[in-house]
C-alpha positions, 0 to 999 in steps of 0.5 A: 852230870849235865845240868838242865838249869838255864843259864844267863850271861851277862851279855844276855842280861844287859840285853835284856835290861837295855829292851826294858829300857827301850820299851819304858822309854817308848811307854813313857812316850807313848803316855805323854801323845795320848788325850782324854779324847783318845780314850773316851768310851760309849761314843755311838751317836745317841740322843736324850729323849728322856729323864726324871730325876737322875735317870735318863732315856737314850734313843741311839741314832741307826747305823743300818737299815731298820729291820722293822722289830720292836724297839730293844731297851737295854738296862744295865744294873746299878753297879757299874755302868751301861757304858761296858756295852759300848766300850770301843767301836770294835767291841760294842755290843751296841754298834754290833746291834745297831749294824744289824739294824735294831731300834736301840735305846738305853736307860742310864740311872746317873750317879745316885748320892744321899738325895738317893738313899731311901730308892729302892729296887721298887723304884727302880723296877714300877717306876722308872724302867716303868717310865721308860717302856712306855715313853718307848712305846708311846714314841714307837706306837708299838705296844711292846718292847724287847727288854735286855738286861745286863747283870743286875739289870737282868734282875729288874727286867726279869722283874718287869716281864713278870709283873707286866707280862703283856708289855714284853715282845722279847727278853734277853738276859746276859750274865744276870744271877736269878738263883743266888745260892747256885754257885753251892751247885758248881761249888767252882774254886775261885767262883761265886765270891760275892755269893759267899761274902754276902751269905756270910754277912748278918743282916744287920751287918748289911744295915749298918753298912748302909746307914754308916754311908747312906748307899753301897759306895762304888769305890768299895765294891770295886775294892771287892770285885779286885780281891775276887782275883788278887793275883790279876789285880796285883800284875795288870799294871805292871805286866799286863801294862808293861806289855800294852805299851809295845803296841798303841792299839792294845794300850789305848784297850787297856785304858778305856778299860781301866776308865771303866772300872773306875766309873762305879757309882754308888749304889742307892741304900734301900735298894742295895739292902734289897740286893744284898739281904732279899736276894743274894742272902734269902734267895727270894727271887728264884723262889717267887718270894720277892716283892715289889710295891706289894705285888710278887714277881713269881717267874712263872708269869714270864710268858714272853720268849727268853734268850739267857745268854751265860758267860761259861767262866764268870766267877762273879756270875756263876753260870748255875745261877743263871741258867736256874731260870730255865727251870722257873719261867711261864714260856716254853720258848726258852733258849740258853746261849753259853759264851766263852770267857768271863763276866766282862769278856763276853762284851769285850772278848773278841771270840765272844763278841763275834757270837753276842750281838749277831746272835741277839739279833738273830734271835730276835729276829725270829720273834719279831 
């Protein structure tokens, strides 16, 4: 009987072994040319035309002839940093927007510490987005911005168009959760973790995390987000970088990368109790039960045109929880846009990154 098991001479294994020891070789050379500078992230040009406290206004330089729409704001969440939409001139979604000659601003809430504790989402949303929208309106003479909100992001502009519905042209949501209990819908394995752990924490578990640290620390979610994909987590710095080191390119990818996830500030206390107990644990949001500085955000006061883009395989955003926001809002210009890929690789994926910004502009365009 003849035997299907492969077979391996030593020949083949010295073989192997000595292209292994090439690849290291020219890996650890590869390591010793490259600079901070060659790994640097979030380049395109942009000037400071605003801040208050830690919270900063940017108003990007053009790269293209202006097409004349109002001015776009985008506001990334808390978690993580705005710098994901400008990660490398290649894929950016920010150059992508600025080649198709949009007016381009983005707030930058900073690196909140204990002098942030008691900030809430509020503050954030009545105060400095706030503050924001109208230092763009004033400087643009224009009575209305577009908003584009990214994640957690999503959540306070979706908040802001309902509260100040005569102050929003347009707004586009990528990857933002409005019903945090839709993942029991997909009920997809290995989707919608930080669903479930936040659900199945107490509330007071919630507080006394808080008051321990005085803020949700980055270093912990980040802690979370790689125990969502443990496999992933344990092979990308050894085979997925062992593979980058065969070619410059990918291997400076994979740092900018790596850079990024480390820069995960912390996530002001008040704000994160908001976050975690009001919205991901009581769903208040989807259910017009969330309030702001006394006033309820009820979707349906959302009267301006919405484009809800939706990665197709987020496992921390599960696509339900987002496209939920068709069913609730006050506009019947509603448009979904489902991309191919994850959380982060609908703004670094190749395949998506051709279909997102063209496809924001594109949209905007027509409600300009």
């Amino acid at each position: 009987m003849s035997s299907s098991r492969p077979t391996i001479t030593p020949a083949d294994a010295v073989a192997e072994a000595s292209a292994l020891g090439r690849r290291l070789a020219e890996g650890a050379k590869l390591f010793g040319e490259i600079r901070d500078a060659d790994v640097q992230i979030a380049t395109t040009p942009k000037d400071l035309v605003w801040s208050q406290d830690k919270v900063s206004l940017y108003r990007y330089r053009p790269l293209a002839e202006s097409k004349g729409l109002p001015p776009v704001l985008i506001v990334y969440g808390l978690i993580g940093r705005y710098t994901m939409a400008d990660l490398q001139e290649d894929r950016s979604l920010v150059r992508n927007l600025l080649n198709l000659g949009l007016d381009l601003w983005v707030v930058d809430w900073g690196n909140p510490g204990r002098a942030e504790r008691f900030v809430t989402i509020d503050d954030y949303v009545d105060g400095y987005l706030a503050e924001c929208v109208g230092e763009i309106q004033e400087r643009t003479n224009r009575e209305k911005v577009n908003l584009l909100g990214i994640c957690e992001g999503g959540v306070f502009t979706t908040c802001y168009a309902a509260l100040n519905p005569d102050q929003v042209n347009a707004m586009v949501l990528t990857i933002t959760p409005i019903d945090f209990h839709a993942d029991q819908v997909e009920n997809r394995p290995g989707h919608g973790f930080i669903n479930l752990w936040a659900r199945s924490l107490a509330p007071e578990d919630v507080d006394r995390l808080i008051e321990s640290q005085g803020s949700l620390p980055g270093a912990f979610m980040g802690s979370v987000f790689s125990m969502m994909t443990p496999m992933r987590t344990l092979t990308k710095y050894n085979l997925d970088l062992l593979d980058a080191l065969a070619d410059k390119k990918k291997f400076l990818n994979f740092l900018r990368m790596e850079k990024w996830i480390a820069d995960r500030p912390d996530h002001p206390g008040e704000a994160a109790k908001q976050w975690l107990k009001d919205l991901y644990q009581e769903n208040k949001l989807v259910e017009s039960r969330f309030e702001l500085s006394g006033r309820t955000v009820k979707l349906s006061q959302i009267t301006c045109p919405v484009l809800n883009v939706f990665a197709q395989d987020d496992h921390i955003i599960p696509p339900a929880t987002s496209r939920a926001l068709g069913a609730k809002v006050g506009t019947q210009d509603y448009t979904e846009l489902g991309l191919p890929g994850g959380h982060v690789g609908v703004f670094v994926g190749g395949k998506a990154q051709a279909l997102l910004g063209s496809g924001i502009a594109d949209w905007l365009s027509a409600r300009g």
